[in-house]
N, CA and C of each residue as an Amber inpcrd file, in Angstrom:
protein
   603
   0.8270000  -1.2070000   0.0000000   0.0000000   0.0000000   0.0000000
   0.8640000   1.2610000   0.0000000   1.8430000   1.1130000   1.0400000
   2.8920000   2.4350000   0.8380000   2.9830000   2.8900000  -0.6160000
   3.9210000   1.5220000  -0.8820000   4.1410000   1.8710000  -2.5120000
   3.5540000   2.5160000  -3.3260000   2.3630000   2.1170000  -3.7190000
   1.3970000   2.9880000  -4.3220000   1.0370000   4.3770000  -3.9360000
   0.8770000   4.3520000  -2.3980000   0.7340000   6.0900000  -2.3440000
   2.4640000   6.9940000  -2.3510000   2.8320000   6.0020000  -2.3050000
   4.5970000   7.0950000  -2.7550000   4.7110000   7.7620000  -3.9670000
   4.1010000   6.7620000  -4.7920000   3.6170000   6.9330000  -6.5920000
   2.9920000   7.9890000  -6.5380000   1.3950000   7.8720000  -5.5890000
   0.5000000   8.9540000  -5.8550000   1.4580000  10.4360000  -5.8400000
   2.0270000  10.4910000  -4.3250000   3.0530000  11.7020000  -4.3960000
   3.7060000  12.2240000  -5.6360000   4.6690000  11.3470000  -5.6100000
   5.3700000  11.3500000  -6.6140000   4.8630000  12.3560000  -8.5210000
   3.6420000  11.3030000  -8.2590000   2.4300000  12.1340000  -9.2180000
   2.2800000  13.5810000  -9.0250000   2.0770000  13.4660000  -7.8890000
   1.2290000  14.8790000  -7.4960000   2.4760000  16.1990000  -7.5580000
   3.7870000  15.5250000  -6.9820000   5.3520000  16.6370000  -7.1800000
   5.5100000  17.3560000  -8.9580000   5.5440000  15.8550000  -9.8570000
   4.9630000  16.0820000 -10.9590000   4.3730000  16.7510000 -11.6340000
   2.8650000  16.7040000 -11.3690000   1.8760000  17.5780000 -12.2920000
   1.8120000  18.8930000 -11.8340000   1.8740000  18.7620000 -10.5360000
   1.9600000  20.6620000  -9.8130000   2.8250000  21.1250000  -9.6260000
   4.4020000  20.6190000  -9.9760000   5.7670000  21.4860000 -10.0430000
   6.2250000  21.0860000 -11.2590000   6.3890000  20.1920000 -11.9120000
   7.2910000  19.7580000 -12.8880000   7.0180000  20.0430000 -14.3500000
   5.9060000  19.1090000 -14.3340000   5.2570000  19.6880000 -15.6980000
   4.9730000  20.1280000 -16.3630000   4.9980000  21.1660000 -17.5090000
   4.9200000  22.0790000 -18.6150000   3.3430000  21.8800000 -19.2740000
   2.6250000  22.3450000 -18.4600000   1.1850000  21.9050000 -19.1780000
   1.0930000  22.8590000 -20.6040000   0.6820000  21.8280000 -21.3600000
   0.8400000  22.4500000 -23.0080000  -1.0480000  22.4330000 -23.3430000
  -0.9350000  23.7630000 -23.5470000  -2.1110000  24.5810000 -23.6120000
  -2.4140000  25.0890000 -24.8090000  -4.0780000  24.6590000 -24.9700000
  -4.5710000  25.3340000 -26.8170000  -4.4780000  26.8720000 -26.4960000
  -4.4490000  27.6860000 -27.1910000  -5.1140000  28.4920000 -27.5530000
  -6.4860000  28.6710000 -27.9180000  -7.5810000  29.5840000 -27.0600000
  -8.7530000  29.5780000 -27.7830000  -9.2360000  30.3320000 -28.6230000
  -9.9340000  30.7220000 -29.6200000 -10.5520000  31.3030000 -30.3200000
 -12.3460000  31.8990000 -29.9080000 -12.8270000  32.5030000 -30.4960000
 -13.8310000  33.0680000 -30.2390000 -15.0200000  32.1040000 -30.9090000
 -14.5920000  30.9040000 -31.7260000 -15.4670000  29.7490000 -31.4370000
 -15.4700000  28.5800000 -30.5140000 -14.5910000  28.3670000 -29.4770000
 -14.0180000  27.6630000 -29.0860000 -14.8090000  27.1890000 -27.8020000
 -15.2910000  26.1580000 -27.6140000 -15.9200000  25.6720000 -26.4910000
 -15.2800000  24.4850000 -25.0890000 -15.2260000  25.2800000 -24.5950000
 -14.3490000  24.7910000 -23.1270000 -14.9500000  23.4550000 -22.3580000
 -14.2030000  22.2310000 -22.4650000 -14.5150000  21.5920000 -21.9350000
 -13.5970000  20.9010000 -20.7940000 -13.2790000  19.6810000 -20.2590000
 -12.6460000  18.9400000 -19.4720000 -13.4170000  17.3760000 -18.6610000
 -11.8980000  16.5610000 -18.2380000 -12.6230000  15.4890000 -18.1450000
 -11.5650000  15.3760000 -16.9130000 -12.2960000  14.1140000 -16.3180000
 -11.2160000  14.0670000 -14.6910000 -10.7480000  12.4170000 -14.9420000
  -9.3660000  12.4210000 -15.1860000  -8.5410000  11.0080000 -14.9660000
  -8.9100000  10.6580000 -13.6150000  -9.4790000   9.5500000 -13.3150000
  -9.1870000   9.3050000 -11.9010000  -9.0110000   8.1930000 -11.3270000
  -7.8460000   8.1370000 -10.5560000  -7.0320000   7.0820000 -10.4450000
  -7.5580000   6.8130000  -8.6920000  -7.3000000   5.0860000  -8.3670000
  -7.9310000   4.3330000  -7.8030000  -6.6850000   2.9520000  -6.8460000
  -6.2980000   2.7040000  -5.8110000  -5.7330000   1.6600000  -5.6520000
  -6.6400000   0.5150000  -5.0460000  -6.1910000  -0.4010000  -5.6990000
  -6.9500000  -1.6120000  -5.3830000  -6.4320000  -2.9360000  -5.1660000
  -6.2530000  -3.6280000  -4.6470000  -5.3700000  -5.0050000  -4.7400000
  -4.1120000  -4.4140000  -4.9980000  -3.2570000  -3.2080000  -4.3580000
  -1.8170000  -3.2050000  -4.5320000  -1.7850000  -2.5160000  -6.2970000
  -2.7210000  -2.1840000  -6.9590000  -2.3040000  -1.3830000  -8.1090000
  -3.5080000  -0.6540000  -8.0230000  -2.7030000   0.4780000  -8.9780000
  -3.4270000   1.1420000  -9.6270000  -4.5160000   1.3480000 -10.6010000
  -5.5200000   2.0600000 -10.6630000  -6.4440000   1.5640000 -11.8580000
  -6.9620000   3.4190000 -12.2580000  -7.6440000   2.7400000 -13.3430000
  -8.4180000   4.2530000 -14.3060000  -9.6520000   4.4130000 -14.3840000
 -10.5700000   5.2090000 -14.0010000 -11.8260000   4.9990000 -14.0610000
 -11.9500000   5.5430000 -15.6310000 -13.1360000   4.2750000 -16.5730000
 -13.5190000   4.5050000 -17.9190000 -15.1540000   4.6380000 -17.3730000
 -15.7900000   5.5310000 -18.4030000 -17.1950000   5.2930000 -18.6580000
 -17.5060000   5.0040000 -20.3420000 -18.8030000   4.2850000 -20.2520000
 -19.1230000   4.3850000 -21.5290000 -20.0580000   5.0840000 -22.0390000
 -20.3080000   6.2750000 -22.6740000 -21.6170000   7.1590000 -23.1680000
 -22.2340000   6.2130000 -24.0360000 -23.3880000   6.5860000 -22.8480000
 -24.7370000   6.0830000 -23.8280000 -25.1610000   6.7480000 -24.7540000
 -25.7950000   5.5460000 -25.2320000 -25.7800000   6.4890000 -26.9480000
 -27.1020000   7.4330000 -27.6260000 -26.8190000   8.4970000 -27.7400000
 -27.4270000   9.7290000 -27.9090000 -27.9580000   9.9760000 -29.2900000
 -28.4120000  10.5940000 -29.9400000 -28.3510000  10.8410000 -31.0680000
 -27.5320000  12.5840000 -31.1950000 -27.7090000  13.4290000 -30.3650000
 -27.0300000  14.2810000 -30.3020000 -25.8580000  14.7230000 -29.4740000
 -25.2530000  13.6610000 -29.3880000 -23.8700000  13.1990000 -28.7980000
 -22.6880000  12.5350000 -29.6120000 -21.6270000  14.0230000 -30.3450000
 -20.6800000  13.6160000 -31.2320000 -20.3010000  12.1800000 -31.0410000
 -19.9730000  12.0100000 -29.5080000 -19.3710000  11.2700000 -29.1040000
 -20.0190000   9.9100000 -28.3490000 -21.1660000   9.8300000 -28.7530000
 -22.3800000   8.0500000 -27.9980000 -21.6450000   7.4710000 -28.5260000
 -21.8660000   6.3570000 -27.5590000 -21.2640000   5.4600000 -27.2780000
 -19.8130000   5.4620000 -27.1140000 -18.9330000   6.0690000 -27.0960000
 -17.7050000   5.6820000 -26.8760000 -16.9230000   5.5780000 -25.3370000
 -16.2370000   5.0020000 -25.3280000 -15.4790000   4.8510000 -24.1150000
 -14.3800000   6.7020000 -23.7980000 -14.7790000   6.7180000 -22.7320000
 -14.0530000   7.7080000 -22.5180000 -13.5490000   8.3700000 -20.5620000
 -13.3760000   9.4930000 -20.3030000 -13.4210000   9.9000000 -19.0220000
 -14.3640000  10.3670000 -18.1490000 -14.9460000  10.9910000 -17.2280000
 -15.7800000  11.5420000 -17.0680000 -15.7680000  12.9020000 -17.1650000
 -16.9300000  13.5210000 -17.5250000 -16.5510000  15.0400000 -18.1120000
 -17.5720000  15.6670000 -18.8310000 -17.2070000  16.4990000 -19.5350000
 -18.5010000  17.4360000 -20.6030000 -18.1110000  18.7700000 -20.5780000
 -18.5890000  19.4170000 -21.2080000 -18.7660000  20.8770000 -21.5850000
 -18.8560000  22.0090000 -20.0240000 -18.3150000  22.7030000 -20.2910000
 -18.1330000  24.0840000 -19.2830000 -19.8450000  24.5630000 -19.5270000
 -20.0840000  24.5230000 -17.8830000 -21.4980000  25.9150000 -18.2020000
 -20.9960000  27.0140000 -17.4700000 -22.1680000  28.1670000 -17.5430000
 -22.1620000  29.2240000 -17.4520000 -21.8000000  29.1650000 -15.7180000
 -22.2070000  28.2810000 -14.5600000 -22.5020000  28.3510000 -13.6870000
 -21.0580000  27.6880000 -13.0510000 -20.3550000  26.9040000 -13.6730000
 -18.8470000  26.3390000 -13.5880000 -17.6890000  27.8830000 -12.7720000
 -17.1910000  27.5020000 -12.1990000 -16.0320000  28.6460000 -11.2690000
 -15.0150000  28.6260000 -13.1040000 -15.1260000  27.4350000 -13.7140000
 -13.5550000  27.4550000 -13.6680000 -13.7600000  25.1940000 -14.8860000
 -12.6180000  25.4940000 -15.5640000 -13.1010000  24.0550000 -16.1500000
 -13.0750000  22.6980000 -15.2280000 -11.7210000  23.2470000 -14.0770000
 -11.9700000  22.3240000 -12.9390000 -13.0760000  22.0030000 -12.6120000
 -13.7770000  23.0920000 -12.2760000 -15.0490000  22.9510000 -11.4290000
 -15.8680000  22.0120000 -12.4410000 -15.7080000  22.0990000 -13.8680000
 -16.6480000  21.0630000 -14.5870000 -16.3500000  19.7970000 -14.6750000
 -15.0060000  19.3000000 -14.6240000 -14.7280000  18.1430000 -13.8550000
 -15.3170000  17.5070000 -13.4520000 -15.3720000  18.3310000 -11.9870000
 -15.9440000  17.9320000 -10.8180000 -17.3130000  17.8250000 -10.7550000
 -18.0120000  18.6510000 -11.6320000 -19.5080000  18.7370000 -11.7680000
 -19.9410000  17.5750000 -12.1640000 -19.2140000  17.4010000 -13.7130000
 -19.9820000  16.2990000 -14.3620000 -19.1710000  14.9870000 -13.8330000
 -18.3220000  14.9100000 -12.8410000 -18.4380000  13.4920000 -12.3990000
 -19.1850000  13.1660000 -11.8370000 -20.3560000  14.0590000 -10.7860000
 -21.0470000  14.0810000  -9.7830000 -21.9970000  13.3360000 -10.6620000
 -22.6570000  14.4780000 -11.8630000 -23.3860000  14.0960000 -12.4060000
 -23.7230000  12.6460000 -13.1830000 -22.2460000  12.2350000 -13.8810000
 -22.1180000  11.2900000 -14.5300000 -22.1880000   9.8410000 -13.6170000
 -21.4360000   9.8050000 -12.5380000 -21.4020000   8.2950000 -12.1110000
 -21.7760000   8.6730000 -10.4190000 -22.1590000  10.1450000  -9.7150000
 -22.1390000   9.5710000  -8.4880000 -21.0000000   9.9520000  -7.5640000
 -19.9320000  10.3830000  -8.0850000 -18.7990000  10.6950000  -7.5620000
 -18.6060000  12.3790000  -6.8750000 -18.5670000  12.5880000  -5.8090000
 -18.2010000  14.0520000  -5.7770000 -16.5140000  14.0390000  -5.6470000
 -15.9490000  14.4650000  -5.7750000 -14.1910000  14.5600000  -6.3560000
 -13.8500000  15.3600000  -5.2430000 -14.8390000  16.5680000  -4.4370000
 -14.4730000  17.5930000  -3.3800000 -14.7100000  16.5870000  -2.0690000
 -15.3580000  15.3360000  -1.8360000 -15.2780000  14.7640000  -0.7400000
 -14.3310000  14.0560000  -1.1090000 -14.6920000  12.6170000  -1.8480000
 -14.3130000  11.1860000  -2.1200000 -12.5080000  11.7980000  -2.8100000
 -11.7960000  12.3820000  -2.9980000 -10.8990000  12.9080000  -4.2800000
  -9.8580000  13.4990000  -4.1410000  -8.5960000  13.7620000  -4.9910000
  -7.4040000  14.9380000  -4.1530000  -7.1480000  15.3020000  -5.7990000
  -7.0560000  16.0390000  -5.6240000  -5.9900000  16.8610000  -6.9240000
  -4.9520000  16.8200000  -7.0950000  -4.4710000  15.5200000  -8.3750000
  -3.4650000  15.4210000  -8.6060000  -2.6200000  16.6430000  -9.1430000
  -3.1020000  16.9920000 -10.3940000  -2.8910000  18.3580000 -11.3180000
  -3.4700000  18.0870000 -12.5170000  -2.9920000  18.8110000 -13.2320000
  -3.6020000  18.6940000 -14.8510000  -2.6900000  18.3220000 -15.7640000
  -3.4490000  18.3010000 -16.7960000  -2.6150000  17.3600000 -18.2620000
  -2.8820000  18.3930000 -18.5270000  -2.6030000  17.9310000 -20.2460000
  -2.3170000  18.9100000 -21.2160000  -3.5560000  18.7690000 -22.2790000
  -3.5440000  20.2890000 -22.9230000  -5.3680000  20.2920000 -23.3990000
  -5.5180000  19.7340000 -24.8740000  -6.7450000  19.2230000 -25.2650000
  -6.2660000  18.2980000 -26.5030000  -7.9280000  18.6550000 -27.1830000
  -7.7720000  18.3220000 -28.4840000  -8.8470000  19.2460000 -29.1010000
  -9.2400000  17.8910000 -29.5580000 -10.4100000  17.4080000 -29.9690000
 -11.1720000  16.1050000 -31.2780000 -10.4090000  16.2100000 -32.1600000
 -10.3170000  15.4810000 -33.0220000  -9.9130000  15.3910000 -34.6760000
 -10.9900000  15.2770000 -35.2740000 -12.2310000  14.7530000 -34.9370000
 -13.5510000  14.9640000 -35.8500000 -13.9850000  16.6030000 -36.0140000
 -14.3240000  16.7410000 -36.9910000 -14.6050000  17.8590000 -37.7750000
 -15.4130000  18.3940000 -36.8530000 -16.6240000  17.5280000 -36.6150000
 -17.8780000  18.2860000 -35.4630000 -17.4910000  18.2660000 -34.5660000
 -16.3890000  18.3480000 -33.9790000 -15.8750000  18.4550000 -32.5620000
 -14.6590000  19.3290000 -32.0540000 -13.8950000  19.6050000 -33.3380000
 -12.8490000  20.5720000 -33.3010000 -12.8980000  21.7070000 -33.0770000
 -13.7120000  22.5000000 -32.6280000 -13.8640000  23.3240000 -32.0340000
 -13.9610000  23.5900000 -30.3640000 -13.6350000  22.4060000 -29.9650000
 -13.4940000  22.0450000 -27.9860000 -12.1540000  22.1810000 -27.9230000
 -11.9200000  22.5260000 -26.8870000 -10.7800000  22.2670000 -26.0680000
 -11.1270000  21.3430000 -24.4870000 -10.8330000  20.4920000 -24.1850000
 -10.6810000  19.4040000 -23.7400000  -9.2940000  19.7200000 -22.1160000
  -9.4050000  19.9820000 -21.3890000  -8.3740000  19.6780000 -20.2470000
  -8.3710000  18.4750000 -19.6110000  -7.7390000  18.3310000 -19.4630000
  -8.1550000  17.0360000 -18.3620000  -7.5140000  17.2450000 -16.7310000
  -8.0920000  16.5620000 -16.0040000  -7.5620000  16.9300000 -14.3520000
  -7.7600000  15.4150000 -13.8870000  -6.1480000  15.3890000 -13.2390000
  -5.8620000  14.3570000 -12.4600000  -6.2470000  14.2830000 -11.2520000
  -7.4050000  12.9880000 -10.3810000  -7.5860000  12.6580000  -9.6920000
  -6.8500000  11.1520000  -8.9860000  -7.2390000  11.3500000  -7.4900000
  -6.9060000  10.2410000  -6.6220000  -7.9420000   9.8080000  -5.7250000
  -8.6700000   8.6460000  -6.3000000  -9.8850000   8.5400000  -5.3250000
  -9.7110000   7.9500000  -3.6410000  -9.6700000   8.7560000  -2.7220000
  -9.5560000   8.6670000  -1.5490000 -10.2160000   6.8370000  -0.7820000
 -11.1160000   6.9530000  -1.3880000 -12.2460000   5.6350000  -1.1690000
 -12.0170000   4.6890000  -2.2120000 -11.1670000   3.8640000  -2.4330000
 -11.7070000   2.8980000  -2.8930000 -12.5060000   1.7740000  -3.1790000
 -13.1710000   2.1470000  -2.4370000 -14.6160000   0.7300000  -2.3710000
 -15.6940000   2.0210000  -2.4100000 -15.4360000   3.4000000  -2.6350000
 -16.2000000   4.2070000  -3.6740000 -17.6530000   3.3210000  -4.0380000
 -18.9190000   3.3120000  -3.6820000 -19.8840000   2.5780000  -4.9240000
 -21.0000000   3.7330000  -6.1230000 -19.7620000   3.5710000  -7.2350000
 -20.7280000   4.2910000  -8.3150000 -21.8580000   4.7110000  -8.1550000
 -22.7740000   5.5830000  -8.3930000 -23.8670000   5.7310000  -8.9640000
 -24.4530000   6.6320000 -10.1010000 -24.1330000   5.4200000 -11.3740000
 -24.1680000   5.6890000 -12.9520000 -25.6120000   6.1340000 -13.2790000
 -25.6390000   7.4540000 -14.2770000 -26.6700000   8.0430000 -14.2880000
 -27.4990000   7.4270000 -16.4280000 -27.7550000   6.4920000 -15.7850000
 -28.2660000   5.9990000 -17.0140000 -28.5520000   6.9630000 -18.8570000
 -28.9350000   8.0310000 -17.9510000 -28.8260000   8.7560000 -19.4210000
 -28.0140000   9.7180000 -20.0930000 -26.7740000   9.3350000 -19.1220000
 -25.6110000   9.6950000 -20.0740000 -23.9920000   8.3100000 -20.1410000
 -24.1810000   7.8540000 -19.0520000 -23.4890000   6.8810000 -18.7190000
 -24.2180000   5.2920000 -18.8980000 -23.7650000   4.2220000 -19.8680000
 -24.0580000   2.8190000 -20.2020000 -23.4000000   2.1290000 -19.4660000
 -21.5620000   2.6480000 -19.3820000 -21.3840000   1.6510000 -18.1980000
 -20.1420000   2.1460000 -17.2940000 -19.5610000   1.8230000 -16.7070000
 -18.0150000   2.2260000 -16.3690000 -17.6020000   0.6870000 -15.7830000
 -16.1590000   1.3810000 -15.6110000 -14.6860000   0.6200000 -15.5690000
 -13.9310000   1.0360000 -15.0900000 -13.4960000  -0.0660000 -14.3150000
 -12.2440000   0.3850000 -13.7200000 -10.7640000  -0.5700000 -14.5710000
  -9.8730000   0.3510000 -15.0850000  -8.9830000  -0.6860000 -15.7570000
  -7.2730000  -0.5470000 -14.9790000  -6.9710000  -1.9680000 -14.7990000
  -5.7630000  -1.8870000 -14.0570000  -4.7180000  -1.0400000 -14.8630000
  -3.6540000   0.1890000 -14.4730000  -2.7650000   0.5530000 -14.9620000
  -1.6730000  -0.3520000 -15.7150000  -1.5640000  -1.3880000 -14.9610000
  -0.3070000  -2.5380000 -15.5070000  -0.7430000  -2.5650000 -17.0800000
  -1.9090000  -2.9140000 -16.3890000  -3.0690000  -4.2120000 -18.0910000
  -2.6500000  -2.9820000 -19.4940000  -3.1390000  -1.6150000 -19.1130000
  -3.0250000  -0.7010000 -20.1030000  -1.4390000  -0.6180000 -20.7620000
  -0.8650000  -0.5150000 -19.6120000   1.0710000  -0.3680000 -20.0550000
   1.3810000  -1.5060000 -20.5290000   0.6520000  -2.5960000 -20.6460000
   0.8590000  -4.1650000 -21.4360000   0.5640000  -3.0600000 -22.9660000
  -0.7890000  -2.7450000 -23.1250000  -0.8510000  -2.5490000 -24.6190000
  -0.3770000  -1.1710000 -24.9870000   0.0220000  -0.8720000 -24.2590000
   1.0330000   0.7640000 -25.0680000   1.9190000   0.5030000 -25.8760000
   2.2080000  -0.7400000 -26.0090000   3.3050000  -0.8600000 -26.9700000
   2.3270000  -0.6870000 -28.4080000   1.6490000  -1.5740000 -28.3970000
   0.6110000  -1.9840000 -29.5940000  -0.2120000  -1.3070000 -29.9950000
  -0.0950000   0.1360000 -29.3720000  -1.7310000   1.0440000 -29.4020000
  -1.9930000   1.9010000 -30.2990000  -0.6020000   2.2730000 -31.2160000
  -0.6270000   2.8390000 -32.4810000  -0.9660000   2.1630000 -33.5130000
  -1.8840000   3.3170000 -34.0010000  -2.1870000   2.7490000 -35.3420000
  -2.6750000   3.9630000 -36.3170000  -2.4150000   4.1940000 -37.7300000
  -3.0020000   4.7940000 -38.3130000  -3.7740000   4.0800000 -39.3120000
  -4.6740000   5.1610000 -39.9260000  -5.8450000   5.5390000 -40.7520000
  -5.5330000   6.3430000 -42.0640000  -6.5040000   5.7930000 -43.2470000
  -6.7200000   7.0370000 -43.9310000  -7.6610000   7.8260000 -44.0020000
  -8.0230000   9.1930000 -44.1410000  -9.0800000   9.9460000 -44.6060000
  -8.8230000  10.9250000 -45.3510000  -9.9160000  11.4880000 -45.7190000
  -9.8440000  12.6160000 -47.2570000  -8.6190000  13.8670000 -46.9000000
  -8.1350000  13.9750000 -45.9940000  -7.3490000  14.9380000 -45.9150000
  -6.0060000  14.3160000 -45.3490000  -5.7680000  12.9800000 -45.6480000
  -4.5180000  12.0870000 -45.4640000  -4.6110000  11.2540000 -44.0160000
  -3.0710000  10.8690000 -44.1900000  -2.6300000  10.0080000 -42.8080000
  -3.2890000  10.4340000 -41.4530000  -4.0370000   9.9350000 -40.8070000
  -4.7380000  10.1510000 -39.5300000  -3.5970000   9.2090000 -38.4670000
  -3.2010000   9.5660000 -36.6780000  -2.7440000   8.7510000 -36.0360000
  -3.9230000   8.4980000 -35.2720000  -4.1900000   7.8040000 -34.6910000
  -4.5960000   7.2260000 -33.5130000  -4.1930000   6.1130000 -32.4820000
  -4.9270000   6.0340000 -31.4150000  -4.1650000   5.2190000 -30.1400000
  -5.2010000   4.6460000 -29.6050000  -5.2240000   2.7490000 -29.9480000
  -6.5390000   2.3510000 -29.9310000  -5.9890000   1.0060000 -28.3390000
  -6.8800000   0.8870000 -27.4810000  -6.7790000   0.0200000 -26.3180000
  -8.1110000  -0.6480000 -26.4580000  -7.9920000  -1.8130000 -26.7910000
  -8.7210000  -3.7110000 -26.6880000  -8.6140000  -3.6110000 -25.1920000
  -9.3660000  -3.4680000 -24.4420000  -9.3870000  -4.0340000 -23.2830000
 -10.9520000  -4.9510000 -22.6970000 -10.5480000  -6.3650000 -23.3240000
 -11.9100000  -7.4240000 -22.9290000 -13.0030000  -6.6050000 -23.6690000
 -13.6160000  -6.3220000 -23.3740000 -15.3430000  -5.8680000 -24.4300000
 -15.1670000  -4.5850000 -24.5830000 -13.9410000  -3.8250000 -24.1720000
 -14.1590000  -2.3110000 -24.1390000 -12.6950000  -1.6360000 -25.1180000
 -13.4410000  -0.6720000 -25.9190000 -12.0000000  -0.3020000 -27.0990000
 -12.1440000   1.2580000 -26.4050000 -11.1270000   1.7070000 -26.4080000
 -10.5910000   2.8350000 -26.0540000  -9.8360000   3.7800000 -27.1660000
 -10.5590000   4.2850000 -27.8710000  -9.6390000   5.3450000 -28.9280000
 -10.3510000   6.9240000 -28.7790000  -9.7100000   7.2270000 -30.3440000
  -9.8850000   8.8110000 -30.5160000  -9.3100000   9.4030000 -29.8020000
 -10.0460000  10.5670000 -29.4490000  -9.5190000  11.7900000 -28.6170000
  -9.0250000  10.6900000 -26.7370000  -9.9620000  10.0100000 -25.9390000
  -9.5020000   9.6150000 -25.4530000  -8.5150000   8.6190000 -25.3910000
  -8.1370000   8.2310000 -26.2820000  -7.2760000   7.2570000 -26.4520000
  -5.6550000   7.5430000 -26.6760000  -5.6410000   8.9910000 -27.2660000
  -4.6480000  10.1460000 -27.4950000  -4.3250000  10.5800000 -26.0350000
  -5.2950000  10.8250000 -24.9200000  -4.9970000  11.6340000 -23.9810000
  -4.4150000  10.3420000 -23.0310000  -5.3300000   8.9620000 -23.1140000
  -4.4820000   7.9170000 -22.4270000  -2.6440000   6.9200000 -23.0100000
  -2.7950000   7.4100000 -24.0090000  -1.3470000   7.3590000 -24.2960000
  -0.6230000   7.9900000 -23.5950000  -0.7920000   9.5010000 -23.9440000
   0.2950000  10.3840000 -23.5240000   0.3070000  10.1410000 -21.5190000
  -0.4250000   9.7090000 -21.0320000  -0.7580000   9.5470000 -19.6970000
   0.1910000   8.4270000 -19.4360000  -0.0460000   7.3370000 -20.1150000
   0.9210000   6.3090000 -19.1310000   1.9280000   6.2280000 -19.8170000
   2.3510000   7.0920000 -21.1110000   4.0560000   7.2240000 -21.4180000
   4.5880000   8.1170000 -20.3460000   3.5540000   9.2210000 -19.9300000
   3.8550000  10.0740000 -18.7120000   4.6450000   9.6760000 -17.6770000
   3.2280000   8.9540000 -16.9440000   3.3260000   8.5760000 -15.5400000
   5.0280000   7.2340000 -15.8120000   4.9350000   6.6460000 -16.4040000
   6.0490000   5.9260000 -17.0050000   7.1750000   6.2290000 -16.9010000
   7.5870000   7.6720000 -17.2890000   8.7720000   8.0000000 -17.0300000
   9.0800000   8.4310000 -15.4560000   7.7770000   9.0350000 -14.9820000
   7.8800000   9.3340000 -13.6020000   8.1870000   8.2630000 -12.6140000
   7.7840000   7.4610000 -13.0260000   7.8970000   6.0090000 -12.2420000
   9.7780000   5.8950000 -11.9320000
């Protein structure tokens, strides 16, 4: 158990002193969003909380596997604060009790056309509770997951892959994990995460 919370530290020295958070620029179309990584020990490792969006018809993004998160409102302090909002909202989680603030990543925009106009932060969490019990809000959330850190750093080797489309070579970063695929925009932000935490280690 030590071990793991030495890591958490370690994390936390990291994202709030070390790190160079690499930041979009916004524009005057640009819609502010964020999602909260949040990390979990359990049996001596680490894990990631995934959800799966249920599927919408006016949701770029139904069905896909991703973080918890959404769009900035008017009523948000701050994109943190939307984080924190829509985890509440999404699975049940308040992040200001159950949670610690690791720090933040770095901000990452869609590659789909209808979506390139977001900016995306993400904020590192540490869930205080691990025996935490969800409560998934059916009409935006189908399912969640918790996925061991190891299992993921097994397929980082394998997780590249490109595509073609009408405007050329596309990259992406796709994770098979048992019934659940992990790409796109999140799949980009979980790369760069455990090449991260990886070196920190």
């Amino acid at each position: 158990m030590k071990k793991k919370n030495k890591l958490i530290e370690k994390l936390k020295v990291h994202f709030q002193e070390v790190h160079n958070i690499s930041k979009i620029v916004p524009d005057e179309h640009t819609i502010f969003s964020s999602v909260a990584i949040i990390l979990r020990e359990k049996a001596f490792n680490l894990q990631i909380l995934f959800i799966k969006r249920s599927k919408r018809d006016n949701d770029t993004f139904s069905g896909h596997m991703a973080f918890p998160g959404g769009v900035e409102e008017k009523t948000d302090k701050d994109t943190l604060s939307t984080a924190i909002r829509e985890t509440l909202e999404e699975v049940g989680l308040d992040l200001n009790l159950h949670g610690k603030l690791i720090g933040r990543f770095d901000d990452y925009r869609p590659a789909t056309p209808l979506a390139n106009h977001f900016i995306v932060s993400p904020f590192i969490f540490y869930l205080t509770d691990s025996n935490f019990n969800l409560i998934r809000n059916p009409n935006e959330v189908e399912d969640v997951v918790w996925i061991d850190i190891n299992e993921l750093q097994k397929i980082l080797p394998r997780s590249r892959t490109s595509y073609n489309k009408l405007n050329g070579i596309q990259q992406d970063y796709v994770f098979d994990y048992g019934k659940y695929r992990i790409w796109g925009m999140t799949g980009k932000i979980l790369y760069s995460f455990l090449k991260k935490i990886k070196n920190v280690k």
